[in-house]
KEKE-3310 file (N, C-alpha, C; in steps of 0.2 Angstrom, whole numbers, plus 5000, padded with zeros to 4 digits):
npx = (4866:4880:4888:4905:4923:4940:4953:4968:4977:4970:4973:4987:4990:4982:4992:5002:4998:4989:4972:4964:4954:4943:4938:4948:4945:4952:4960:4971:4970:4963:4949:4950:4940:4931:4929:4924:4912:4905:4906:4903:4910:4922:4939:4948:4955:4960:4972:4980:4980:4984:4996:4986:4973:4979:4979:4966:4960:4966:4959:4945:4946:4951:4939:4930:4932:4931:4918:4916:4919:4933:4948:4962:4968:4974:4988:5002:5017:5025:5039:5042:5036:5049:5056:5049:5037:5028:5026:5034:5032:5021:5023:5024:5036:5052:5068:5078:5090:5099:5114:5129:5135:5124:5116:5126:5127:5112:5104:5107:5109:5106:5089:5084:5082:5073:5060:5059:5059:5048:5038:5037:5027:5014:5017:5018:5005:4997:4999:4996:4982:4976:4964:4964:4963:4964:4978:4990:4992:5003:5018:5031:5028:5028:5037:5054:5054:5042:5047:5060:5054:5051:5063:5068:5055:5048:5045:5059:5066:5068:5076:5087:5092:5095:5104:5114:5120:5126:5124:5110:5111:5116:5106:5096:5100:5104:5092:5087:5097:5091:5078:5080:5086:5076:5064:5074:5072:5057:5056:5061:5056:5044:5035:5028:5017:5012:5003:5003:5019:5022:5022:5018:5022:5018:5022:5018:5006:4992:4997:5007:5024:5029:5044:5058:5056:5068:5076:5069:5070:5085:5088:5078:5072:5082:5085:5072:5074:5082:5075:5062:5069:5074:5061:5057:5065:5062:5051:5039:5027:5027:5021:5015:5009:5006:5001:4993:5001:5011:5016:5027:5038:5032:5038:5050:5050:5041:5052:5062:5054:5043:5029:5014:5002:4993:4982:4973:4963:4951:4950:4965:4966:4953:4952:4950:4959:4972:4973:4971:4983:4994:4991:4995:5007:5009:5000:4986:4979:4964:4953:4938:4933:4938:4929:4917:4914:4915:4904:4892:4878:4872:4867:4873:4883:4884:4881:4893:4902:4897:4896:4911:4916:4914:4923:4936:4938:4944:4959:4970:4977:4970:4962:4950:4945:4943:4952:4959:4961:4950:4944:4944:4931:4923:4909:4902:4890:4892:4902:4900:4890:4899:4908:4897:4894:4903:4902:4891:4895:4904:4896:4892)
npy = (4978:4974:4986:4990:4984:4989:4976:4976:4966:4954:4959:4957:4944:4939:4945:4937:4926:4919:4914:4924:4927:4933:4939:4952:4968:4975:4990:4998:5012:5026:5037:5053:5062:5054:5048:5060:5059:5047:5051:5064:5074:5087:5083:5084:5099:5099:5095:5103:5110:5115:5106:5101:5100:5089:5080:5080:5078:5063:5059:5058:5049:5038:5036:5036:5023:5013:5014:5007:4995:4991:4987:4994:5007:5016:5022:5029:5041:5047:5045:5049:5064:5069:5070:5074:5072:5065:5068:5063:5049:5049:5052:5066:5071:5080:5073:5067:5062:5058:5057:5051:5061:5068:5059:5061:5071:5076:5079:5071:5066:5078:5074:5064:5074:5084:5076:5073:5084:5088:5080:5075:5079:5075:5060:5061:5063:5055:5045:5051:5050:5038:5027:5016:4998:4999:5002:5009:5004:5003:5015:5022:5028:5023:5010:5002:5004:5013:5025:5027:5029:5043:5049:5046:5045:5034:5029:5034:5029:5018:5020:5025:5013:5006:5018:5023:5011:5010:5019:5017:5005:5010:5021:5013:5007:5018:5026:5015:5015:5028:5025:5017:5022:5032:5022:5017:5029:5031:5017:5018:5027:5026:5013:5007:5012:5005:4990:4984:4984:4993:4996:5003:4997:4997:4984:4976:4976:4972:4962:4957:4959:4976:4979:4970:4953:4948:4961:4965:4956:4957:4970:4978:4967:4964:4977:4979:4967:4973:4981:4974:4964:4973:4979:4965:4964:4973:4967:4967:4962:4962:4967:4968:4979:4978:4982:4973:4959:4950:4935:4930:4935:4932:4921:4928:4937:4931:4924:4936:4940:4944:4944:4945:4949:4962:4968:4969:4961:4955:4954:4950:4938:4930:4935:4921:4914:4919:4916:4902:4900:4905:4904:4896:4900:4915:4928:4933:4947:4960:4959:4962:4968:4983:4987:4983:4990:5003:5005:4996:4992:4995:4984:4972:4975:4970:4957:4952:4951:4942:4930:4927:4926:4914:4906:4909:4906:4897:4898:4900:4917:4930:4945:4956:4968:4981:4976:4988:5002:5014:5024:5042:5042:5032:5025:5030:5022:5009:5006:5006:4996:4985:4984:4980:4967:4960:4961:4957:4944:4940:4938:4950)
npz = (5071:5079:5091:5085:5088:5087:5083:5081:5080:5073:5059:5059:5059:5047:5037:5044:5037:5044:5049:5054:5068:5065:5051:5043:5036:5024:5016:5002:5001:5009:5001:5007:5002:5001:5012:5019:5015:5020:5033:5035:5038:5039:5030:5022:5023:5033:5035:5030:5040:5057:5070:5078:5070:5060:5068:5070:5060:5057:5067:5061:5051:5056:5063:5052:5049:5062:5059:5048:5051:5050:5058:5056:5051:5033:5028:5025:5020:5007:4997:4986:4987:4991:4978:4964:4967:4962:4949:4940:4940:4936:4922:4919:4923:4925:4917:4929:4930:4918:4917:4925:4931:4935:4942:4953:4957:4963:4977:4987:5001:5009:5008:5017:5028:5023:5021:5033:5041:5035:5035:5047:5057:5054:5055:5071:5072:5068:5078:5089:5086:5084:5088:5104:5100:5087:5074:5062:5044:5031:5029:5024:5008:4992:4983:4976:4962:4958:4963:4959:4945:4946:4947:4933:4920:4916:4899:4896:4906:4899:4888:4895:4900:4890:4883:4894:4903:4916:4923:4924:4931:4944:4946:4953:4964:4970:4975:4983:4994:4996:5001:5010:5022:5025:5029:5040:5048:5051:5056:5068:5077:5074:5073:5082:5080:5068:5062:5051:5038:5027:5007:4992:4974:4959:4949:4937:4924:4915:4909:4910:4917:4921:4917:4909:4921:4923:4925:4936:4945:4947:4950:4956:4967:4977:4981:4988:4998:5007:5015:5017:5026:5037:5042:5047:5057:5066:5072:5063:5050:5033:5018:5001:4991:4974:4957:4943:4930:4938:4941:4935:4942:4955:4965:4968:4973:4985:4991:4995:5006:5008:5018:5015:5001:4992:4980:4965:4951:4941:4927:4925:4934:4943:4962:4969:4963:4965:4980:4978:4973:4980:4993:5003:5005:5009:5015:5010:5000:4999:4982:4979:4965:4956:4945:4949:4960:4958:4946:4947:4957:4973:4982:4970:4972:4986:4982:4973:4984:4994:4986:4982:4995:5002:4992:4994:5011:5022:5018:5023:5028:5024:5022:5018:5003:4992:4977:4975:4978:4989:4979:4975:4963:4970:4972:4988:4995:4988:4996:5008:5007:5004:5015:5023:5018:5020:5035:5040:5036:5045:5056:5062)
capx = (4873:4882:4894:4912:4929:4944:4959:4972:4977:4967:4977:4994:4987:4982:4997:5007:4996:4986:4970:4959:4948:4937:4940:4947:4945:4961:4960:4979:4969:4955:4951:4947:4935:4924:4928:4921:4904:4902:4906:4901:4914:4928:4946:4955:4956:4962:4979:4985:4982:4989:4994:4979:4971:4981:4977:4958:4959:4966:4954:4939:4947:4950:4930:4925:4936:4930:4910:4913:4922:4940:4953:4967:4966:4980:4995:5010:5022:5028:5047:5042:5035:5054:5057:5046:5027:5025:5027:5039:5028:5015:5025:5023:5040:5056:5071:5084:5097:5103:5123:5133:5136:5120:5116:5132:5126:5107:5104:5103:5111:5099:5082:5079:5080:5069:5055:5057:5056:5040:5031:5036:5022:5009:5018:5016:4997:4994:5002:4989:4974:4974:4960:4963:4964:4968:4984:4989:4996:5009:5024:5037:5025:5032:5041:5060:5050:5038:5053:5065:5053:5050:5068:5068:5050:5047:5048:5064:5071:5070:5082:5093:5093:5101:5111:5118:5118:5132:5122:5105:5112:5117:5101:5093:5103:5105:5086:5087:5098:5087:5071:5083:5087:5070:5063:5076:5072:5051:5056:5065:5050:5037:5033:5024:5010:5009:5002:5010:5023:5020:5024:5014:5026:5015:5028:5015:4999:4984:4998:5014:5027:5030:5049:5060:5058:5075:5077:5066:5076:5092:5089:5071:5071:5087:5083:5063:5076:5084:5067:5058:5073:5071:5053:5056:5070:5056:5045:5032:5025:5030:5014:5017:5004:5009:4996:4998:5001:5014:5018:5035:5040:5031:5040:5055:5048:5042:5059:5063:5054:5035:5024:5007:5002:4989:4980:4972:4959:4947:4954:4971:4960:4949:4954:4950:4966:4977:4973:4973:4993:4998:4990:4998:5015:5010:4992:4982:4974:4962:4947:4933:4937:4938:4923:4911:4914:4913:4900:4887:4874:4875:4865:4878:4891:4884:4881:4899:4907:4894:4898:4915:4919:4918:4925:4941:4937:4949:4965:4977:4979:4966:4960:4945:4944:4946:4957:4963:4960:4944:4946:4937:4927:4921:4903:4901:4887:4896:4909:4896:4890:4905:4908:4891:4892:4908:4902:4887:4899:4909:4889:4891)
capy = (4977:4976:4988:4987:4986:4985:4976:4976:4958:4952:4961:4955:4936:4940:4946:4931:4919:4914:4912:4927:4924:4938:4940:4961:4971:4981:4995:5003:5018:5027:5044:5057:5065:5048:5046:5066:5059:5045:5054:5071:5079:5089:5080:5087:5106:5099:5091:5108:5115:5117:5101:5098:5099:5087:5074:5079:5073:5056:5054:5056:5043:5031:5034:5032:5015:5009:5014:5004:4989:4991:4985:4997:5012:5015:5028:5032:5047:5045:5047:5055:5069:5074:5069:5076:5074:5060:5071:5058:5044:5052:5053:5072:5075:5083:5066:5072:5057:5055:5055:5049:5066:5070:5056:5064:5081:5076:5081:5063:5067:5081:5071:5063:5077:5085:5072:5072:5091:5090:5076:5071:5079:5069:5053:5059:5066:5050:5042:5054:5049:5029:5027:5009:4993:5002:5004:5008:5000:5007:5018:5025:5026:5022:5007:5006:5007:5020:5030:5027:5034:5050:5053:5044:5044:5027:5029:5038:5026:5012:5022:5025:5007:5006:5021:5022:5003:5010:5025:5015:5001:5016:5024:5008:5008:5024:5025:5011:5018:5033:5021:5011:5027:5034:5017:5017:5032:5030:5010:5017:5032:5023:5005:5006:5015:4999:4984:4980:4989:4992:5000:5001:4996:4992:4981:4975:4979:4967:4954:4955:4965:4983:4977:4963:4948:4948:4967:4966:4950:4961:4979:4979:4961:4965:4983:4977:4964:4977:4985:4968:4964:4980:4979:4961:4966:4976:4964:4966:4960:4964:4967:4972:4982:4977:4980:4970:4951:4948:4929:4929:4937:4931:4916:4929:4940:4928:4923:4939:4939:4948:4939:4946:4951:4966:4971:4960:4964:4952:4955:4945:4933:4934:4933:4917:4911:4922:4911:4896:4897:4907:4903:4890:4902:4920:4932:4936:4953:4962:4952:4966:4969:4988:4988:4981:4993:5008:5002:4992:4995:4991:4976:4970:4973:4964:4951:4948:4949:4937:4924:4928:4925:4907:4900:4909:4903:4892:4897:4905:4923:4935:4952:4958:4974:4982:4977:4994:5008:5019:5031:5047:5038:5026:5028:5028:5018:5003:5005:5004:4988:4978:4981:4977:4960:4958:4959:4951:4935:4938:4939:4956)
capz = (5071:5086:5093:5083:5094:5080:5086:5076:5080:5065:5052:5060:5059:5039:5036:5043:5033:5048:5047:5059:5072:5063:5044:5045:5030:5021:5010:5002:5003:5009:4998:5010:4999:5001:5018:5021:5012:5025:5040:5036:5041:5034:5032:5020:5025:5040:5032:5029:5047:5062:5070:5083:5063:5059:5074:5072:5055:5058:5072:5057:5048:5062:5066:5047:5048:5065:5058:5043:5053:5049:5061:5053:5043:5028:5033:5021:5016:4999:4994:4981:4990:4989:4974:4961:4970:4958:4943:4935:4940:4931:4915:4917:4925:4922:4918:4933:4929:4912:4918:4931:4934:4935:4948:4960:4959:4965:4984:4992:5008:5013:5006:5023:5031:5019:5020:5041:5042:5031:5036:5056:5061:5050:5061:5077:5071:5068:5086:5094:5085:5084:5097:5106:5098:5082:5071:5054:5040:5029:5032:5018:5003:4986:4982:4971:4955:4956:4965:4951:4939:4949:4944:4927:4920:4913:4892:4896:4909:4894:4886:4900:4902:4884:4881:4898:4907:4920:4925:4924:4937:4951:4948:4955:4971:4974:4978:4987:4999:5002:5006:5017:5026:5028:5032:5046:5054:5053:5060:5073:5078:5072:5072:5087:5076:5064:5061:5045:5036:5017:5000:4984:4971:4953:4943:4932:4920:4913:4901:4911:4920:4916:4914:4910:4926:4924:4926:4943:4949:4947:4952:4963:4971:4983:4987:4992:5006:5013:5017:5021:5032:5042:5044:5051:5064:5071:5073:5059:5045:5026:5014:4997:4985:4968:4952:4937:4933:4943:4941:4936:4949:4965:4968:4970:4980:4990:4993:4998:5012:5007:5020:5012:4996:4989:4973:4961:4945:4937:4923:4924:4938:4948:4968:4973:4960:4968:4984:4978:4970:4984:5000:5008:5008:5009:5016:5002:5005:4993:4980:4977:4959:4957:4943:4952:4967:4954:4940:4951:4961:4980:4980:4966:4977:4991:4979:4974:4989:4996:4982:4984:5003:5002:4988:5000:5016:5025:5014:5027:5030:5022:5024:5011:5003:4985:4971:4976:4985:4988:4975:4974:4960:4973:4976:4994:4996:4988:5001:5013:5004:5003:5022:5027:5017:5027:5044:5037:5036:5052:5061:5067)
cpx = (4877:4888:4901:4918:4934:4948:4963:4976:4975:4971:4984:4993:4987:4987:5003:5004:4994:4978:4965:4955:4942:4941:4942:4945:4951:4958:4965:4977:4962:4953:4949:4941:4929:4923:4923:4911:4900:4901:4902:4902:4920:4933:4950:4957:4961:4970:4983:4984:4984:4991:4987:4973:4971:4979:4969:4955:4960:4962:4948:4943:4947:4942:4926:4928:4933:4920:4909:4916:4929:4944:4960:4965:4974:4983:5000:5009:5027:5035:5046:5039:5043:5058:5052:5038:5025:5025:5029:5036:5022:5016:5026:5032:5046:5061:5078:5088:5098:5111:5124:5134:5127:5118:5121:5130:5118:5108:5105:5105:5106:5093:5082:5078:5075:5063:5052:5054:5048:5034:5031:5028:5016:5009:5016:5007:4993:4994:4995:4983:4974:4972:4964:4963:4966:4976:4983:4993:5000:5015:5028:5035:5031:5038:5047:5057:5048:5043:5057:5063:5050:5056:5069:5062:5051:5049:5055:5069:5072:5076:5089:5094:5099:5105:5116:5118:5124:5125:5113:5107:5111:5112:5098:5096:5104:5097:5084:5092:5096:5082:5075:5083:5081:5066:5066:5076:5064:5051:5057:5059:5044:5032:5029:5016:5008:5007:5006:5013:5021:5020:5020:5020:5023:5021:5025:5011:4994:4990:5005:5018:5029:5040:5054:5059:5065:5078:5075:5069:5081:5092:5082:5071:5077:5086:5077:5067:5077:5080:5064:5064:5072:5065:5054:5060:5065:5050:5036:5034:5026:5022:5017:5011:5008:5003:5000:4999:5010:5019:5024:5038:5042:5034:5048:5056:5045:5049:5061:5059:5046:5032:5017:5008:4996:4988:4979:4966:4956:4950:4961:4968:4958:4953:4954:4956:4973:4979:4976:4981:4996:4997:4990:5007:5013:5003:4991:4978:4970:4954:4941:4936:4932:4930:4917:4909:4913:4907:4892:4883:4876:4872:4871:4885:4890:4885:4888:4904:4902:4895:4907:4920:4918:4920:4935:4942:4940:4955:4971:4974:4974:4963:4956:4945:4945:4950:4962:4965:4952:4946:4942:4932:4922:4916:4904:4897:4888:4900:4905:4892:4894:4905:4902:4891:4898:4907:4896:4890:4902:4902:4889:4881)
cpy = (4979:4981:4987:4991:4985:4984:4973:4969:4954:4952:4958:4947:4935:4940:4941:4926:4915:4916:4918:4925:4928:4943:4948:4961:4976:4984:4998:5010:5022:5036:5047:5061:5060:5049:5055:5062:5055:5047:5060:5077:5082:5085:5082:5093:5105:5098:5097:5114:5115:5108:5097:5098:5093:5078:5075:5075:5066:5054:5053:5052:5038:5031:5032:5024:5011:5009:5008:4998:4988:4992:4990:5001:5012:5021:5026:5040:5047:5046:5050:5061:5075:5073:5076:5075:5069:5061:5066:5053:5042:5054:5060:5075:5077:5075:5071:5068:5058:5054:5053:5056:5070:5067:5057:5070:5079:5076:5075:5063:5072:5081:5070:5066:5081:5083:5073:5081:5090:5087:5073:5072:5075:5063:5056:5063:5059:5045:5044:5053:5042:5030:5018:5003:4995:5005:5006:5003:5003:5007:5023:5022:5025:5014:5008:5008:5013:5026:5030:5032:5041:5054:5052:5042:5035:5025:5031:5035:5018:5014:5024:5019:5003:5012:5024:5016:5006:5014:5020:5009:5004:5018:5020:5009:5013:5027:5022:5014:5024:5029:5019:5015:5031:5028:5015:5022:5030:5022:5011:5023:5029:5019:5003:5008:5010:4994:4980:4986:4986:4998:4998:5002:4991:4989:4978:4978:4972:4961:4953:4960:4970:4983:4971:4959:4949:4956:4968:4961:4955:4968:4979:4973:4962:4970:4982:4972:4967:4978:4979:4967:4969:4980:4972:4962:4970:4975:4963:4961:4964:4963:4972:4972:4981:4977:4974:4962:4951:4941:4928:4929:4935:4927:4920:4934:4938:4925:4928:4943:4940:4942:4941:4950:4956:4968:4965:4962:4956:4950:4950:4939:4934:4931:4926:4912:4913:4916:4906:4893:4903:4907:4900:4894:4910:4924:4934:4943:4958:4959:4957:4968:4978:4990:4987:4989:5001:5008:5000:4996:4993:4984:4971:4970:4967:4956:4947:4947:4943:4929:4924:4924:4916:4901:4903:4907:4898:4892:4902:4911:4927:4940:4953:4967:4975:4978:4981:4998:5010:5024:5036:5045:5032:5029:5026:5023:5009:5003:5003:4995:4985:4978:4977:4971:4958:4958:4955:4943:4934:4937:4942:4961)
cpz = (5077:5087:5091:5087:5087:5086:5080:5073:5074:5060:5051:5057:5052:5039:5036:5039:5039:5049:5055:5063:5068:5056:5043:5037:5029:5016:5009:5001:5006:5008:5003:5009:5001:5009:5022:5018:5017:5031:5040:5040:5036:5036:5029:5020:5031:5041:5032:5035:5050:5064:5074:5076:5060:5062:5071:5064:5052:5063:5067:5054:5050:5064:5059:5047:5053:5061:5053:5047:5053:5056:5062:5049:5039:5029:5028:5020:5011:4998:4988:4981:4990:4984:4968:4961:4966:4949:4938:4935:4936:4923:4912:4919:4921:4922:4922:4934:4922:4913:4923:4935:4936:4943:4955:4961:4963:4972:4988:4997:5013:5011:5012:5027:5030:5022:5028:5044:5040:5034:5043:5059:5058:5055:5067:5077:5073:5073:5089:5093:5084:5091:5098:5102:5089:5082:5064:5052:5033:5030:5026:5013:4996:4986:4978:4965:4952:4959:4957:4946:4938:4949:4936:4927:4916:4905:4892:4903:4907:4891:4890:4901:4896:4884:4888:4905:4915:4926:4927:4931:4944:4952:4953:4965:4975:4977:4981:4994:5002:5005:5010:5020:5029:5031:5041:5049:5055:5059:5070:5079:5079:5073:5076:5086:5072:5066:5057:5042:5029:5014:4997:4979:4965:4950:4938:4929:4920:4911:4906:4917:4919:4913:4914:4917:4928:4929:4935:4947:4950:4951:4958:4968:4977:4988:4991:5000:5011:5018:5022:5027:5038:5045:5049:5056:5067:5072:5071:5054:5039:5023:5007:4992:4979:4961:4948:4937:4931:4943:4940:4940:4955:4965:4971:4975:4987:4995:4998:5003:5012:5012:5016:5003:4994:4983:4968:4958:4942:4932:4920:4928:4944:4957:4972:4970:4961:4975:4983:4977:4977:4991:5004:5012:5009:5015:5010:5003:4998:4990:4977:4972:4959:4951:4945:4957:4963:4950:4942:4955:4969:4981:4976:4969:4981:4988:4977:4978:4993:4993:4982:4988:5006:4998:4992:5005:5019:5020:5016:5028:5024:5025:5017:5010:4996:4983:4973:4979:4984:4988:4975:4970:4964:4975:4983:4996:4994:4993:5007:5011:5005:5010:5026:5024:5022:5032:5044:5039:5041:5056:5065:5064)
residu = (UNK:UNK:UNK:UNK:UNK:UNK:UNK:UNK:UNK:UNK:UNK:UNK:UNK:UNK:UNK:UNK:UNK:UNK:UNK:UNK:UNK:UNK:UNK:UNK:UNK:UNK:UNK:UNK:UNK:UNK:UNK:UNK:UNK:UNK:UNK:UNK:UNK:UNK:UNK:UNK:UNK:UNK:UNK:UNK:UNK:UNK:UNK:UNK:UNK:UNK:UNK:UNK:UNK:UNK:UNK:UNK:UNK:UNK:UNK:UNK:UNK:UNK:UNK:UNK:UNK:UNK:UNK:UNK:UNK:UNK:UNK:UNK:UNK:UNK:UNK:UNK:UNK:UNK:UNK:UNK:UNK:UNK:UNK:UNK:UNK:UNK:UNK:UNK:UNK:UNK:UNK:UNK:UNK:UNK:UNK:UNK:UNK:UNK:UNK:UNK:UNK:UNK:UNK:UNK:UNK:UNK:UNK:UNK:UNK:UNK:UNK:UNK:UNK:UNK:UNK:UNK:UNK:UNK:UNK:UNK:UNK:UNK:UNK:UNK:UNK:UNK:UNK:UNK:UNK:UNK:UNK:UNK:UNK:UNK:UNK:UNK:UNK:UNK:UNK:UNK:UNK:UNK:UNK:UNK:UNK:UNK:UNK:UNK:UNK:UNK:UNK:UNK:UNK:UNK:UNK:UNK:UNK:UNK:UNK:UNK:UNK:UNK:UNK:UNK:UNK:UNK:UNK:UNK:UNK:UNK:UNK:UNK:UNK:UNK:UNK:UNK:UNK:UNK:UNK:UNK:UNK:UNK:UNK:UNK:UNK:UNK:UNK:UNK:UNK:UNK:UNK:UNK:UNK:UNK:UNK:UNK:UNK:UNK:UNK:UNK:UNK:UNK:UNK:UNK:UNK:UNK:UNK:UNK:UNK:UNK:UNK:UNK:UNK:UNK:UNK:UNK:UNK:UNK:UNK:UNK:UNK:UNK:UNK:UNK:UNK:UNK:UNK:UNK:UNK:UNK:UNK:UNK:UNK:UNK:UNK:UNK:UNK:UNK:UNK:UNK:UNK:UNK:UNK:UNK:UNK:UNK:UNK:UNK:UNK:UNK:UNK:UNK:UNK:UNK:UNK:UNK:UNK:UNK:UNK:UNK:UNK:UNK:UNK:UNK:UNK:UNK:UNK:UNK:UNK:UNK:UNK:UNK:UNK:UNK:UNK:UNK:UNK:UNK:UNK:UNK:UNK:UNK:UNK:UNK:UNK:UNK:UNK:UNK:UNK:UNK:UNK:UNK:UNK:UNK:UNK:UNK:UNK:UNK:UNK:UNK:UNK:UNK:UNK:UNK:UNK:UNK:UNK:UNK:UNK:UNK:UNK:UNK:UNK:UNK:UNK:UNK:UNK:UNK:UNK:UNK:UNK:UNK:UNK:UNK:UNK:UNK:UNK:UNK:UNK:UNK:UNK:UNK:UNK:UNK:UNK:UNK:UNK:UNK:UNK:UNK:UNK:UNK:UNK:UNK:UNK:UNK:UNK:UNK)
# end
């Protein structure tokens, strides 16, 4: 296998729904713990050092990225890092709206500086370690959803939604104008470190969406424009991780601007059905179903991404990679698998 150069190029191409010279590969994560097994080196002690710690740590991820083939490695800082660390997301948390006056008293004016205090240096860690034709992809992790329910947990923001509908509308926006505002400072720092800009925001499961269509028309589809808009005044691409069957929706989110699309399970259908209803207007990114790449052997991996890879093949804009992310649960040696059938196909 000959010598890998990434260029980032590829991913932008995907992402517009055009059609790579050289198939890249996307992951929306890559666990550190896995990425320490293939390298054999430390990464995550390094997160909480100094910042030359910091850099030396995104350069082992940008070297397990370039070893496997990847064009781009995966980069966000959560909004709910100041929020609740996800706690609420996770259904563990404490509910910090129930009133109107609840929502006037919460800090939202000194969140973004919060978030910039804590986590600038991460961005410029990550500035000083993109070797050469590499970028990431990312930016200002969490979408409105899974924010909203880092301040109202989810069984408990059905009930805000009936016993206070005033208080439940505000909430929506008013998280939305903090992402707008951290979005706008990382655009205005950063963008130069991306390829594509992107949030993970599940709005589904296996049967449907996690809340009314209507509900995410009304309250999430506008604030995701703001965002999308943003991201394209500065000359990227929009990519949206979204679990879950989806379908109601996309036609809305497409509207609102999502040039690609991420995340996809066998389960609801397999990847090459995403393509075919959505690959004339969008990038499709994703397709290795998350069981196979946990469950399987490596052979079995190679094998479905090999049967795979050309019933996709000439349908616009794709990037391959998980379903999902690579979890700590992710054998390594299936990750090494899927990419090798992948450069396999590119005839590296």
């Amino acid at each position: 296998m000959k010598k890998f150069e990434p260029d980032y190029t590829h991913m932008v191409d995907a992402a517009y729904n055009r059609e790579a010279k050289r198939l890249p590969l996307y992951e929306h994560g890559f666990d550190p713990g896995v990425v320490e097994m293939i390298i054999g080196e430390e990464v995550r002690p390094l997160f909480s050092g100094s910042y030359a710690d910091k850099v030396e740590a995104y350069r082992r991820i940008c070297r397990c990225g370039i070893q496997l083939g990847y064009d781009c490695i995966p980069f966000e800082i959560c909004v709910t890092m100041v929020v609740q660390e996800c706690r609420g997301l996770m259904g563990h948390g404490d509910v910090l709206v129930s009133s109107m006056d609840d929502l006037e008293a919460w800090p939202w004016e000194a969140k973004p500086a919060e978030y910039i205090s804590r986590f600038k240096e991460y961005f410029d860690a990550l500035r000083a370690a993109l070797p050469d034709g590499m970028k990431a992809i990312g930016g200002v992790g969490n979408g409105l959803f899974e924010t909203v329910q880092d301040f109202v947990p989810f069984q408990e923001l059905a009930f805000l939604q009936v016993d206070e509908p005033e208080v439940y509308g505000a909430l929506w926006k008013r998280v939305g104008d903090l992402q707008y505002t951290l979005w706008t400072w990382m655009l205005e720092n950063y963008a130069d470190c991306f390829a594509v800009c992107r949030f993970g925001d599940d709005l589904g499961f296996r049967s449907s969406t996690l809340i009314q269509p209507d509900e995410i028309r009304k309250h999430v589809v506008p604030q995701y424009k703001r965002i999308i808009d943003l991201v394209h005044a500065h000359g990227k691409p929009f990519l949206l991780h979204s679990c879950g069957k989806i379908y109601d929706v996309m036609d809305d989110l497409i509207e609102a601007g999502i040039d690609a699309k991420h995340s996809n399970e066998d389960a609801i259908d397999t990847f090459d059905v995403w393509v075919e209803r959505y690959g004339d207007r969008i990038g499709n990114f994703g397709g290795i179903e998350m069981n196979i790449m946990t469950r399987n052997t490596p052979e079995e991996v190679k094998a479905y991404v090999r049967n795979l890879l050309p019933k996709i093949e000439g349908h616009g804009g794709i990037a391959i990679g998980t379903g999902n992310q690579i979890s700590p649960y992710t054998e390594p040696a299936n990750w090494i698998a899927m990419t090798e059938a992948v450069r396999e196909w590119r005839g590296e």
